[in-house]
TIVEX-616540 format. One record per residue: x, y, z of N, C-alpha, C, CB in turn. Coordinates in pm, whole numbers, plus 50000, padded with zeros to 5 digits. Glycine has a CB too. Layout:
n_east;n_north;n_up;ca_east;ca_north;ca_up;c_east;c_north;c_up;cb_east;cb_north;cb_up
X;Y;Z;X;Y;Z;X;Y;Z;X;Y;Z .
...
***
This chain:
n_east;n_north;n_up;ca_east;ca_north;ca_up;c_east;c_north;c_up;cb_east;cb_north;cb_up
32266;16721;86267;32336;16796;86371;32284;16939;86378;32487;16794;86345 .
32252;17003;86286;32217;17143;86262;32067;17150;86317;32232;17188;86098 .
31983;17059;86284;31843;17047;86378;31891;17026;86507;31736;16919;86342 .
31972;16979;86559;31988;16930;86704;31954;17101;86738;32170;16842;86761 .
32114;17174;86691;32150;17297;86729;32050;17392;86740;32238;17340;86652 .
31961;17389;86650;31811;17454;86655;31766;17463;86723;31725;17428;86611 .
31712;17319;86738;31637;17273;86864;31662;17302;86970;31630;17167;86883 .
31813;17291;87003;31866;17370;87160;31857;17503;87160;32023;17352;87203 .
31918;17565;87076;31841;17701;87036;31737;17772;87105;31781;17684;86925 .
31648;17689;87042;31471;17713;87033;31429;17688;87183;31373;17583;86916 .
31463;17615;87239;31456;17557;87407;31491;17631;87481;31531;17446;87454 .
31651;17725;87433;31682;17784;87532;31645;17904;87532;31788;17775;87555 .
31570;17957;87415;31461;18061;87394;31384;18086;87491;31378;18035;87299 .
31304;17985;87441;31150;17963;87525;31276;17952;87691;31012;17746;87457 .
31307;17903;87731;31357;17893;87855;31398;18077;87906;31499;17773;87842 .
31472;18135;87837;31473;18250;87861;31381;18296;87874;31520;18304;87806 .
31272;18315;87766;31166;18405;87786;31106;18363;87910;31068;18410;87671 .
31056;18246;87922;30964;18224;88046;31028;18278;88187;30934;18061;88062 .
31171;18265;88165;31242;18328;88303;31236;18498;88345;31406;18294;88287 .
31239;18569;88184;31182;18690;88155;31094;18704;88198;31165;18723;88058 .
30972;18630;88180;30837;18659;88220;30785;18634;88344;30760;18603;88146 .
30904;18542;88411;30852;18554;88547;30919;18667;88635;30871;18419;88616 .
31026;18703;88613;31101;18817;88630;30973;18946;88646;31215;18832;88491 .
30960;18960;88506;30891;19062;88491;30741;19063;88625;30853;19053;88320 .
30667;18968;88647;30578;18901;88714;30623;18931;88853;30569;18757;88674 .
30710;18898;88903;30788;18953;89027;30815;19051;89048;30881;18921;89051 .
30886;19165;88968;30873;19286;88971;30771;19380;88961;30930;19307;88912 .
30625;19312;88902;30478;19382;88886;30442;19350;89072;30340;19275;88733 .
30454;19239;89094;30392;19204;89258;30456;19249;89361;30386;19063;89298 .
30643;19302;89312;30642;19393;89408;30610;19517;89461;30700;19395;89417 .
30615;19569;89305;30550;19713;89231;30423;19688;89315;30523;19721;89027 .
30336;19617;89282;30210;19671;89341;30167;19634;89474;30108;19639;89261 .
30231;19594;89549;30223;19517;89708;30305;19608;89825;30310;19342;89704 .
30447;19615;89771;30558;19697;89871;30585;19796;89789;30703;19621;89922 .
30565;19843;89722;30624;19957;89654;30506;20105;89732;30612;19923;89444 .
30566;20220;89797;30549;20311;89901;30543;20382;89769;30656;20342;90036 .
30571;20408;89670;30560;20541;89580;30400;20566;89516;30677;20525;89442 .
30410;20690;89477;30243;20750;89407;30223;20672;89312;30222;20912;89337 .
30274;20669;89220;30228;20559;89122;30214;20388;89179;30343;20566;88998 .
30266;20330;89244;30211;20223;89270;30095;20227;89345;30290;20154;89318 .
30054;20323;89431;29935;20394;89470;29818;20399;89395;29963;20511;89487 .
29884;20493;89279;29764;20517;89194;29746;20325;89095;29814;20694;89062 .
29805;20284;89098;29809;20141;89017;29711;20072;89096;29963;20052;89012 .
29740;20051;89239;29645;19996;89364;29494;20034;89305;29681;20088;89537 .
29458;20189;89327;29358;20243;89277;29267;20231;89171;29387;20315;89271 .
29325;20174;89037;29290;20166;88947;29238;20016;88915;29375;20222;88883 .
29332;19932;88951;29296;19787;88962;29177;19755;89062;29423;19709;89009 .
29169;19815;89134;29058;19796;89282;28934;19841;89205;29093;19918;89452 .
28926;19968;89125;28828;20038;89054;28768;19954;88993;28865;20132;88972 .
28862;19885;88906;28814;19803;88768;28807;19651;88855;28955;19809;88603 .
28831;19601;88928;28774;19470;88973;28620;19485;89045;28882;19403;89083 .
28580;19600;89082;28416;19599;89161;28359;19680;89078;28389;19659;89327 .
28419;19751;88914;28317;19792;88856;28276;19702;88720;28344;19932;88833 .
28358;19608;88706;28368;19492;88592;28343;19326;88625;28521;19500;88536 .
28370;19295;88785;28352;19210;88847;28249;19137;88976;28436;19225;88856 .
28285;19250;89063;28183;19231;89221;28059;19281;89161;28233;19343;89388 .
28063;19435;89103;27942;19506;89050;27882;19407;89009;27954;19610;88947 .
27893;19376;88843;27804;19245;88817;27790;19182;88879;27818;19171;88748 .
27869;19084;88945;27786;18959;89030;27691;19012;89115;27878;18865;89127 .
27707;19104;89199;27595;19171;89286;27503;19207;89179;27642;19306;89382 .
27520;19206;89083;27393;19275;89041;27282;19128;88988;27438;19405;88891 .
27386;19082;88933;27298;18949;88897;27211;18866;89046;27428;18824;88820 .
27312;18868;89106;27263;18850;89230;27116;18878;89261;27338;18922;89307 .
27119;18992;89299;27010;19150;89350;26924;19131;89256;27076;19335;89338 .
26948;19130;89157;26842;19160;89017;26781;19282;89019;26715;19060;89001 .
26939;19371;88988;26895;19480;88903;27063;19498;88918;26761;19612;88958 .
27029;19619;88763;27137;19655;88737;27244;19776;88831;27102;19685;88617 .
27175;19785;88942;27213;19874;89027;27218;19899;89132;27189;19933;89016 .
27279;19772;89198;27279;19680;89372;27349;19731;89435;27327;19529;89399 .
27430;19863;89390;27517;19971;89552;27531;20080;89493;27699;19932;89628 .
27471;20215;89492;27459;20353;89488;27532;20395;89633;27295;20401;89470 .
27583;20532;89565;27606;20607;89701;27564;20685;89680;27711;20639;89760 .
27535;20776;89812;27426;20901;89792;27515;20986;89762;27326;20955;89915 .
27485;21111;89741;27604;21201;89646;27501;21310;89655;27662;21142;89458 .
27407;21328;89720;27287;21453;89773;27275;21424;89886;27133;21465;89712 .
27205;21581;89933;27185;21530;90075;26994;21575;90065;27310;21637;90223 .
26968;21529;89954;26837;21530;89966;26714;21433;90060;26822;21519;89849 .
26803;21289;90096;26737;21251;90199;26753;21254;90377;26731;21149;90158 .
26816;21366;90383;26844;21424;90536;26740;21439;90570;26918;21549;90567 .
26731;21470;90716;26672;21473;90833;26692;21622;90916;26727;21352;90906 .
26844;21693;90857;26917;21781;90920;26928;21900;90808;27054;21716;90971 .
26916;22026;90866;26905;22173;90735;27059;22122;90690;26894;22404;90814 .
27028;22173;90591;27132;22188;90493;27153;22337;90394;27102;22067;90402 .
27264;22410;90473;27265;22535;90486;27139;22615;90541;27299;22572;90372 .
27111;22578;90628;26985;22613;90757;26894;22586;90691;26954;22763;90828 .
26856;22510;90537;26709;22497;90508;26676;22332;90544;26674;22541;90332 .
26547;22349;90535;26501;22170;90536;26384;22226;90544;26546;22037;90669 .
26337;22135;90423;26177;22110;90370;26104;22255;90346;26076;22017;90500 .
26250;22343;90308;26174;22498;90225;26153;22563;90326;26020;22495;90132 .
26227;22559;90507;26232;22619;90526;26348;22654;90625;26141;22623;90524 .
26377;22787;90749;26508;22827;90728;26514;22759;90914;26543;23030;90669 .
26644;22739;90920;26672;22761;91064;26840;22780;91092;26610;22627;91147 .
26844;22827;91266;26957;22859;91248;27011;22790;91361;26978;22995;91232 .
26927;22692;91388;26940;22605;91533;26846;22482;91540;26897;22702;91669 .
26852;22358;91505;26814;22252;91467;26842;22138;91526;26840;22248;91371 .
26763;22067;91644;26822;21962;91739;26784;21840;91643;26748;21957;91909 .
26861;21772;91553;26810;21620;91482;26715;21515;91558;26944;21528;91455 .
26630;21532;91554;26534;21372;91533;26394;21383;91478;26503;21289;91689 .
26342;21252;91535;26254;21252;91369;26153;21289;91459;26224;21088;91245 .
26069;21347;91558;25999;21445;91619;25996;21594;91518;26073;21462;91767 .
26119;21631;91551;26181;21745;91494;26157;21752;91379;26305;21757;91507 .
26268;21672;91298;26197;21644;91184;26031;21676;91111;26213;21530;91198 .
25937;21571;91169;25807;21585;91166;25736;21736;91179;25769;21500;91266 .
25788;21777;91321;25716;21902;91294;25713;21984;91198;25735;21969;91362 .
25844;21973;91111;25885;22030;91004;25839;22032;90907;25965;22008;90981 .
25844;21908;90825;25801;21853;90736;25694;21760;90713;25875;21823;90709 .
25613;21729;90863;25522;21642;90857;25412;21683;90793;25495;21601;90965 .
25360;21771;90785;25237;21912;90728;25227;21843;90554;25338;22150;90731 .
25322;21829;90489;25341;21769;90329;25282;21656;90292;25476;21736;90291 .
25310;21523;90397;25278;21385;90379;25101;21400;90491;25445;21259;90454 .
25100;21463;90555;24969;21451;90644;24864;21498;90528;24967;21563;90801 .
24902;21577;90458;24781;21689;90360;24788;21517;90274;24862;21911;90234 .
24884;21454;90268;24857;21291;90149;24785;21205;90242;25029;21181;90087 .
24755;21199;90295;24716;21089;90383;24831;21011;90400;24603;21006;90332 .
24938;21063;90458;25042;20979;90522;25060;21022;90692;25190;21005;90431 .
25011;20980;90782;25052;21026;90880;25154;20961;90981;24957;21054;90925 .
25224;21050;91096;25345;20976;91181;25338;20872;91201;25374;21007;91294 .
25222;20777;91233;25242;20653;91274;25299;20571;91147;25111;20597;91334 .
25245;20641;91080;25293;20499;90925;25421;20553;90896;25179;20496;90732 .
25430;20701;90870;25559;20706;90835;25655;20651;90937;25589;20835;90806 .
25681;20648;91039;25786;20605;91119;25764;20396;91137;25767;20715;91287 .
25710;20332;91042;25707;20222;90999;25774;20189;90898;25614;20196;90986 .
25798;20323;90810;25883;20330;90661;26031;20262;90670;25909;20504;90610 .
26096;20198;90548;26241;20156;90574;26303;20276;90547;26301;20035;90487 .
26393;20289;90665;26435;20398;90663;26409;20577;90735;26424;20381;90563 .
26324;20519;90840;26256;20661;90856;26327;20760;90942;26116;20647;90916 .
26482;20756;90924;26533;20864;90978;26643;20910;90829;26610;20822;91144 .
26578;20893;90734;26662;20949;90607;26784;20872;90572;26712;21097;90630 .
26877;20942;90551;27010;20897;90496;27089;21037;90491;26996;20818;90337 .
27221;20996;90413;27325;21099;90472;27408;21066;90332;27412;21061;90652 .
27415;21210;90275;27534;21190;90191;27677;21151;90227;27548;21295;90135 .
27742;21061;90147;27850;20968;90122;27796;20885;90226;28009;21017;90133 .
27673;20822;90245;27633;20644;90271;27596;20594;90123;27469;20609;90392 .
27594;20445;90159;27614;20366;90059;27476;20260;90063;27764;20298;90076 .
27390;20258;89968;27219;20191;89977;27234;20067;89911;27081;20284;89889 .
27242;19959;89950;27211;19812;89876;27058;19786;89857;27271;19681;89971 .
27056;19809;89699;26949;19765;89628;26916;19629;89655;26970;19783;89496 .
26771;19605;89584;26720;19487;89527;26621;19509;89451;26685;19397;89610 .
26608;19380;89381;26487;19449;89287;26347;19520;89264;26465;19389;89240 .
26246;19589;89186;26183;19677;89245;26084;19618;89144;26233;19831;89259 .
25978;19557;89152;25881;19531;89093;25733;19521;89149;25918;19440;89046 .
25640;19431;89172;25570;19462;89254;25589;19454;89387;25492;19421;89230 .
25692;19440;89446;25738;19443;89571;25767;19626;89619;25881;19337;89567 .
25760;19700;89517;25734;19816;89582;25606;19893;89681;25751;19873;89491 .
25670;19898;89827;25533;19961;89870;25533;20120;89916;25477;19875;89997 .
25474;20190;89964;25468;20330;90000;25560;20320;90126;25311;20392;90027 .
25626;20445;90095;25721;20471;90199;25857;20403;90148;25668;20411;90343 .
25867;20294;90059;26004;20221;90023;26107;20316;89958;25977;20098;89918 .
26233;20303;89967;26325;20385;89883;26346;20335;89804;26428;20427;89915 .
26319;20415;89608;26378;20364;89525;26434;20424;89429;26323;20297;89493 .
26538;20390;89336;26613;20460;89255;26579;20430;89161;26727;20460;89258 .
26569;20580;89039;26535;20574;88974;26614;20643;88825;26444;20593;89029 .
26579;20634;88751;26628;20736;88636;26577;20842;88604;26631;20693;88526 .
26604;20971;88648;26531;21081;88621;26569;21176;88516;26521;21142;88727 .
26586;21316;88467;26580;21353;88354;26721;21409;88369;26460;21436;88313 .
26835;21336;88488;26992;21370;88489;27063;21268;88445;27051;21402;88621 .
27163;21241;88386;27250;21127;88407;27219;21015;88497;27362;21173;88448 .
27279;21053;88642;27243;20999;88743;27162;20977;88759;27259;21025;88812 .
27110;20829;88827;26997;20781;88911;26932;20891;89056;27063;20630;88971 .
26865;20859;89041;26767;20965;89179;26699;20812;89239;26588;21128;89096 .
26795;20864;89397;26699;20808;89526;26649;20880;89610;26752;20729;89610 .
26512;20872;89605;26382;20936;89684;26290;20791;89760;26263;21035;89545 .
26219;20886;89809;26111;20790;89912;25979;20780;89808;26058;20885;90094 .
25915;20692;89812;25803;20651;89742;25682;20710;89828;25802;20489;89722 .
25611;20830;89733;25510;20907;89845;25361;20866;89768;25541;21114;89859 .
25358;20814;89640;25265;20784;89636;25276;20657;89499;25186;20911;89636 .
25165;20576;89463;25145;20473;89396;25051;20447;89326;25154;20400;89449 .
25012;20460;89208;24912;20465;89115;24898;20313;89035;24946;20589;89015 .
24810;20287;88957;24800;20201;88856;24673;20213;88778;24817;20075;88907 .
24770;20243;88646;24664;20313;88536;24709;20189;88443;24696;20507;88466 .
24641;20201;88292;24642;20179;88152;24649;19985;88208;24803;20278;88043 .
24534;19953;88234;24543;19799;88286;24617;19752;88379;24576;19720;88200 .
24648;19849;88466;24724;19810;88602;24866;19825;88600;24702;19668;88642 .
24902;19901;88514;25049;19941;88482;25076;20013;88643;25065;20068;88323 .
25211;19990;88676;25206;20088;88807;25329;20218;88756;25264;19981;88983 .
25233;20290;88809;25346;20485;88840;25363;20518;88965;25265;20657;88788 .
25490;20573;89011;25503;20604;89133;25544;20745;89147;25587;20517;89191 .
25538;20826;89216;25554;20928;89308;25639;20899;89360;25472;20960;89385 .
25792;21006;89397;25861;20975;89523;25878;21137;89578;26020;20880;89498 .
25922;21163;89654;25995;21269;89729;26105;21271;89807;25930;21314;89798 .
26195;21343;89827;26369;21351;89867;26277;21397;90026;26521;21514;89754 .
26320;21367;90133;26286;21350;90261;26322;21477;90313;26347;21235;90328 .
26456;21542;90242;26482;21669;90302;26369;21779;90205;26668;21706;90290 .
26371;21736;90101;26297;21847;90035;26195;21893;90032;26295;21848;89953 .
26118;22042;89985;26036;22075;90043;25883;21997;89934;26067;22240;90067 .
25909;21925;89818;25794;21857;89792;25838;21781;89676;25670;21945;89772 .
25748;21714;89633;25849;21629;89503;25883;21715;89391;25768;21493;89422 .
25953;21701;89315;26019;21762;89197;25992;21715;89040;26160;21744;89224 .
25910;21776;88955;25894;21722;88846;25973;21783;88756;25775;21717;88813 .
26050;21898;88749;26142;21969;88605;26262;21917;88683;26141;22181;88559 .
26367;21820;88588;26466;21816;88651;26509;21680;88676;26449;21885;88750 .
26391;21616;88766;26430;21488;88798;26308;21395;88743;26460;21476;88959 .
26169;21458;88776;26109;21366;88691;26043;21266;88755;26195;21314;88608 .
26006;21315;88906;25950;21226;89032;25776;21231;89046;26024;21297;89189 .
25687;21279;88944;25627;21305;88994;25474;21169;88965;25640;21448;88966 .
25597;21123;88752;25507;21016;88745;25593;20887;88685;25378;21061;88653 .
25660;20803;88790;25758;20707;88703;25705;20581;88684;25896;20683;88765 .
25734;20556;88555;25699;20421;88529;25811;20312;88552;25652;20416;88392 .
25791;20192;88559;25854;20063;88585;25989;20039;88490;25742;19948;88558 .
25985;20107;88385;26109;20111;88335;26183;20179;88340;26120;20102;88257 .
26199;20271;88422;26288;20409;88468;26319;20365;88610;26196;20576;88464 .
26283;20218;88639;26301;20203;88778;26429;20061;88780;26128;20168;88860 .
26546;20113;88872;26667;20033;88926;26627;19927;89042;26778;20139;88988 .
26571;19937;89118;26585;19857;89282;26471;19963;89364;26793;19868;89375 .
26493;19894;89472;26474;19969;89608;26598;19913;89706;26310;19932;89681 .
26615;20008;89782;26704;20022;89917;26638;19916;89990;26701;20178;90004 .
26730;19875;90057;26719;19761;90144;26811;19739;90281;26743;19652;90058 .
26922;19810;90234;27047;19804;90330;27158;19998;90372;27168;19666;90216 .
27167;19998;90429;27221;20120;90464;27378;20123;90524;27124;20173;90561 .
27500;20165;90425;27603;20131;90497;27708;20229;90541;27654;20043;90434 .
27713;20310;90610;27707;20474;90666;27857;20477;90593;27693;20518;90881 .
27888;20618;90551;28000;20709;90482;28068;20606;90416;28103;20800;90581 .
28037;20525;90388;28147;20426;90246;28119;20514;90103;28069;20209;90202 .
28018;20559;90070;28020;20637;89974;28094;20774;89970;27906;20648;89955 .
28180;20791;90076;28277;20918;90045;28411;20808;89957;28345;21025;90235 .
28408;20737;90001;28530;20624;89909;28527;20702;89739;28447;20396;89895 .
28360;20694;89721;28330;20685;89590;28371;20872;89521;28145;20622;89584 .
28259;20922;89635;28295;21098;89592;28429;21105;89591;28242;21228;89705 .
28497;21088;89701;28604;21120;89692;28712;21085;89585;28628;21096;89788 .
28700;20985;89515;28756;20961;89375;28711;21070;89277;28708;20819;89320 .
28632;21023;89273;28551;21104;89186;28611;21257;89174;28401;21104;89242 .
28643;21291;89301;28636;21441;89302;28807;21445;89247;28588;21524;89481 .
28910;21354;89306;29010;21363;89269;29040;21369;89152;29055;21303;89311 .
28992;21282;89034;29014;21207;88944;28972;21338;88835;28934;21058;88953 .
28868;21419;88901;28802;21520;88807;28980;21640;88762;28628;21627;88928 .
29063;21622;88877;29149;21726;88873;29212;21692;88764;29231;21752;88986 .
29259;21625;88680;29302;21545;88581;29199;21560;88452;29314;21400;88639 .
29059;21608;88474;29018;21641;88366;28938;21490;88352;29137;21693;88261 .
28928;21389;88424;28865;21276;88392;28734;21243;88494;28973;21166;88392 .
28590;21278;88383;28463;21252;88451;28405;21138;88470;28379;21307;88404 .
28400;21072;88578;28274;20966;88600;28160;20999;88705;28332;20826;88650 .
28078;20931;88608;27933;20949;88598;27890;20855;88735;27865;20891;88436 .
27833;20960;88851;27769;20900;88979;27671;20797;88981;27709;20995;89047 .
***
């Protein structure tokens, strides 16, 4: 008789708890679905974070094949447009955008390489990019050609995306690349480290262009810093 009593006991335990736990389960899905307050806000936020930086991220990346299948730009080094009246080192105070314009500007840099307008305006990409857009990689191996955008690891934290201005192959056909930022006035070697990269400092190339989704990203970022908490672009 005393095992019976147990046993019912023990049943109506487990029966409670599970009713507990769905309780509790119901009150998390309302919490995070209908609930209008900052903290269920910030809960939204955090879960969304950690499902495309632990979940979508990887699969896209496995996907893509590379470890780094959606950057957002976070410079405005590949503009087309001054940025605080400069572009390509030099000043203006009145600037009509296109890639004419452009060219006259900055065409003088890539012409002295043997790159001239006709090829460049064949390039992916040949009207730049725009800080807070968003670049879908793919992988970057010998499928890199001149003029391609690719990201790289340079001597910051952050990855650096530049344009591929030139292409070498030394030490048995190893390849090094050259890139340059489209707004800037020439490539950059203290700093970023563009001037001789090898294949293992290299993420992808750009492939896809998906305009201001990368303010999603700054804009966290920038919030999140007020709190004293840094992530790395």
């Amino acid at each position: 008789m005393k095992k019976i009593q147990q046993s019912t006991l023990s049943n109506n335990q487990l029966s409670n708890n599970h009713h507990n736990f769905k309780a509790i389960l119901k009150g998390f899905w309302r919490f995070f679905w209908y609930d209008d307050s900052v903290a269920s806000w910030l809960v939204n936020v955090i879960v969304a974070f950690a499902v495309i930086k632990f979940l979508v991220y990887p699969g896209l990346g496995l996907l893509l094949g590379t470890p780094f299948p959606i950057v957002a730009v976070v410079s405005e080094s590949m503009e087309h447009a001054p940025e605080n009246e400069i572009l390509c080192g030099q000043q203006f105070t009145a600037f009509q955008e296109s890639f004419d314009n452009y060219w006259k500007v900055c065409g003088e840099w890539y012409e002295t390489r043997g790159i001239e307008k006709e090829e460049f305006q064949k390039f992916p990409f040949k009207n730049g990019f725009d800080k807070g857009d968003v670049i879908i990689l793919w992988r970057a191996n010998s499928n890199v050609h001149l003029g391609d955008i690719l990201v790289f690891q340079g001597d910051k934290p952050q990855p650096i995306i530049h344009r591929v201005v030139k292409i070498t192959e030394e030490n048995s056909g190893k390849r090094y690349y050259q890139t340059k930022g489209d707004h800037n006035s020439e490539s950059i070697d203290s700093g970023v480290g563009e001037m001789h990269i090898t294949q293992e400092r290299v993420y992808g190339k750009g492939v896809l262009r998906i305009p201001y989704l990368g303010w999603v990203k700054i804009g966290f970022v920038e919030v999140v810093k007020v709190f004293g908490i840094k992530i790395q672009r």
